[in-house]
C-alpha positions, 0 to 999 in steps of 0.5 A, spaced: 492 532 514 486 526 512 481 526 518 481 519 519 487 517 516 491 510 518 497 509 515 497 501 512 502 496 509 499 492 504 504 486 501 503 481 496 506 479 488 504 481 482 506 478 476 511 481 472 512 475 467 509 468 464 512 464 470 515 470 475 512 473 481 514 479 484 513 480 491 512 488 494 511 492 501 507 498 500 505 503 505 499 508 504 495 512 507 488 510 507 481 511 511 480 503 511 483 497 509 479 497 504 481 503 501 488 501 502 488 495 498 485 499 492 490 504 493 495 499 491 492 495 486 491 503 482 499 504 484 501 497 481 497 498 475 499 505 474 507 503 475 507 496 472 501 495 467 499 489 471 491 488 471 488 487 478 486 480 476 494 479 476 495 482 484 496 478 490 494 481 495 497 478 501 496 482 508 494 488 509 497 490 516 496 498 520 501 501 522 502 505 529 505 513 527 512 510 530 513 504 526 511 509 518 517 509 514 515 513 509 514 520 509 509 522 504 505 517 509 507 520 516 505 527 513 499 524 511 497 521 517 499 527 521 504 523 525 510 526 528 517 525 525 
């Protein structure tokens, strides 16, 4: 769909509470690691309220068309089911 488009796992935690952290995996699409990073700060603040100084992110790692679960992000990255 995107010219250009990689398919990323980012991981890390986020703070879910004073003394809790909650670990996450979230695949998107992105041009670069740093537009994938961002995209996962934007959806963690917008699903969780978590401010971004909140969010650890730990490994941001791409993905080869065969290895995307997600399918919004195979769509977006053009790959084959």
């Amino acid at each position: 769909m995107g010219k250009g488009m990689k398919a990323f796992e980012v991981s890390g935690q986020f703070k879910i509470s004073k003394y809790r952290w909650q670990t996450f995996s979230i695949e998107v699409a992105s041009e670069h690691t740093d537009a994938a990073k961002e995209k996962v700060m934007s959806l963690l603040g917008s699903r969780h309220r978590t401010p971004r100084r909140l969010i650890k992110i730990e490994k941001v790692e791409e993905l080869k068309p065969a290895e995307i679960k997600d399918a919004y992000v195979r769509y977006q990255v053009g790959a084959e089911n």
